[in-house]
N, C-alpha and C positions, 0 to 999 in steps of 0.2 A: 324512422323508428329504430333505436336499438336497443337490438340484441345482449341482454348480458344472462352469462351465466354465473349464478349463485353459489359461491364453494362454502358449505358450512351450513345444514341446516337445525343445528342451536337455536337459542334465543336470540341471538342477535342474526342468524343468515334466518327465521321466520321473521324477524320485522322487516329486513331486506325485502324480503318476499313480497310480505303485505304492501309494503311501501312503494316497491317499483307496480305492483297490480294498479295503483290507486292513479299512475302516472301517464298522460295521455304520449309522451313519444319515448318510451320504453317497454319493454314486454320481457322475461324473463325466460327463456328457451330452453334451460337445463339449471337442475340443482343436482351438485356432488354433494351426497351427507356422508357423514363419519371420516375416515381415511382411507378409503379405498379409490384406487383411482380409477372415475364415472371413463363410459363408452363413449371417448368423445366420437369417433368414427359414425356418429347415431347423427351427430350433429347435421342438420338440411341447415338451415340459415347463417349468414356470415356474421360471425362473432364480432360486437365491437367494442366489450368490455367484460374482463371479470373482475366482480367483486366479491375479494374475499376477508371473510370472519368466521373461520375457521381451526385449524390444529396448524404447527410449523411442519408436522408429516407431511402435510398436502403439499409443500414448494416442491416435492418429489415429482409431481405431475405438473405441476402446473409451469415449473421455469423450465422445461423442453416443450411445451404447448405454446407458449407466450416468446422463445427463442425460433420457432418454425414458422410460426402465424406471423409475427408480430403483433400481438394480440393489447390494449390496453390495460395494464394491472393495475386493479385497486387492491391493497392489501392493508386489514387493519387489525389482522392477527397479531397477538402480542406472544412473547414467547420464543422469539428464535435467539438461537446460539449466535453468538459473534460470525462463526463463519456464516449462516444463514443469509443474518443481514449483509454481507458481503454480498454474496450470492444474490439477492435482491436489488441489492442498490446496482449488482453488474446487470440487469436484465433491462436496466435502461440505455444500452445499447443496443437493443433489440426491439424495442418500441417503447411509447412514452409512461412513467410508471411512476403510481401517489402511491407513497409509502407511508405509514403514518401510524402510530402511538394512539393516538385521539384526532378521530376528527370534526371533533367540535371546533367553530370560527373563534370561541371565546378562548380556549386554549391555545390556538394560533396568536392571537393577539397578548393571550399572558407571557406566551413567550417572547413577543417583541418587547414588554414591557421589564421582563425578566433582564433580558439584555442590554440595557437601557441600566436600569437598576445596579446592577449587580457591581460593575467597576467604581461607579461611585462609593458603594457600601464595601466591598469582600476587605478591606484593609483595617475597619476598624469594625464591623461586626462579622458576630457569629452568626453561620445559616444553616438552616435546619428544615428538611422535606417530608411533612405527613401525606400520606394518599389513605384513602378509607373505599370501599368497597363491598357489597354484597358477597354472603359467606356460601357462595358459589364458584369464586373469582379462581381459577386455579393456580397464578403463577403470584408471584410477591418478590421486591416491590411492583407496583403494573408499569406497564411499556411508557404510561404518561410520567410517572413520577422517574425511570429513568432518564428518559424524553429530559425532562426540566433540569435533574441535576448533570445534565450534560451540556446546560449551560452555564450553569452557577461556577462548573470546574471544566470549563473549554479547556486549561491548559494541563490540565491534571496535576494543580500542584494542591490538594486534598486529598487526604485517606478519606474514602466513602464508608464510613458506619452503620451495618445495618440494626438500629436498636443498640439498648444498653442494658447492661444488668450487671449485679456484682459492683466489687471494690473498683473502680475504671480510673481515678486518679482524675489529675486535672484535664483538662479541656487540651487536647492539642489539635494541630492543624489539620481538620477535619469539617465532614457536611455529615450530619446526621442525618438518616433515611428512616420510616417509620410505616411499616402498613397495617391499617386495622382491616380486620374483616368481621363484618354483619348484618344481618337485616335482609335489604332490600337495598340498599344506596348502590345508588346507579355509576355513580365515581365523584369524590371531592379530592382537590387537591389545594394543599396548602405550603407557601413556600416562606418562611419567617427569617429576617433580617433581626437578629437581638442585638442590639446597642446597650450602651452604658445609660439607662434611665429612657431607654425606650426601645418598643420592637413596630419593626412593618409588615404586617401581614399581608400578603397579595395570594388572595383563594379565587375559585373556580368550583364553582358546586353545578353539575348535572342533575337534573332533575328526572328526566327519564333517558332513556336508550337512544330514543328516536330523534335525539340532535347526532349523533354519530350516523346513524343512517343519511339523515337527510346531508350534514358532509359528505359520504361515501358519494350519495348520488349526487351530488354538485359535482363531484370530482371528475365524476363520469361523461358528464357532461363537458368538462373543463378541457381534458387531454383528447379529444376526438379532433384529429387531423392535427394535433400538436406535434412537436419534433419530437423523435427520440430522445430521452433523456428521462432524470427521477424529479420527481417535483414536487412539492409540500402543500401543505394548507397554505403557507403564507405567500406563495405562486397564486393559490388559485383565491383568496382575501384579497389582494392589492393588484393584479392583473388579470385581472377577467374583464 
């Protein structure tokens, strides 16, 4: 059976919730809500994963918890500052750690697809990143759509645009970025290749919450007894 504890109880750490309830070899032992850092010392049972979907405050407790334990971290908080994810990605030398934008398997896969794509096309079209989301979503663009244009511009030779308006002149060497927020939409992302008399669209529509959940728990599953290090959906897609 393991043990995880829940950082974040939002809308996304209650479907965690519900999700791991529903699961016969996991059980949920502590949830941290808000950003207050939870009494782990309360903890009886040996920890052997947190998953969190919660605020970037919380890496305050949680990366000296997961640096002493060596504790599994799932994290699928979006929102942290540059140094942050530093901070995160080092915590995989402390035990093994899915760090992740999105972790839906379809998303893993657009991005192998993205990559694949993109040298072919970046010379003679233009690309361009919509993300759409529920007008709950706090941060803009989300973690997935930078996720993606962090492949389109692996080398950084793009000026990253967020939106346009006004007099803006012609087209220069750039990736348009784009986020709508409203409804209910659980996240779309769309990555568009414009050519000369033709574009490629390559989208990603989520339908509800509960494929990032059911990711988180795959993942949880994925890194137990695995080596220290950071690992992605596309680790736990093609090597599981």
């Amino acid at each position: 059976m393991l043990n995880i504890l829940v950082a974040g109880f939002g809308k996304m750490g209650r479907l965690v919730v519900d999700s791991i309830q529903k699961q016969e070899d996991m059980q949920v032992v502590m949830i941290a809500d808000g950003t207050q850092k939870p009494d782990l010392s309360t903890l009886q049972e040996e920890l052997h994963a947190i998953i969190d979907f919660s605020h970037p405050a919380n890496l305050e407790w949680i990366a000296p918890y997961v640096k002493e334990h060596h504790t599994p971290y799932i994290c699928g908080t979006t929102g942290h500052s540059d140094m942050q994810k530093q901070e995160i990605n080092a915590l995989g030398m402390y035990a093994p750690i899915v760090f992740q934008a999105n972790f839906s398997l379809g998303i893993a896969v657009m991005q192998e697809i993205l990559k694949m794509v993109t040298p072919l096309l970046e010379d003679s079209f233009d690309m361009e990143v919509i993300e759409a989301h529920h007008n709950q979503k706090q941060d803009a663009p989300s973690g997935t759509a930078k996720m993606l244009v962090d492949i389109l511009n692996k080398d950084h030779a793009y000026e990253e645009v967020h939106g346009r308006e006004g007099f803006i002149g012609k087209r220069q060497k750039e990736i348009g970025i784009h986020a709508v927020r409203g409804g209910t939409v659980a996240g779309e992302h769309s990555v568009l290749y414009l050519g000369e008399d033709e574009v490629l669209e390559i989208k990603h529509t989520a339908n509800s919450k509960q494929i990032f959940v059911n990711g988180a728990l795959r993942a949880a599953r994925f890194i137990q007894n695995k080596p220290h290090g950071t690992y992605t959906m596309k680790d736990i897609l093609f090597n599981e």
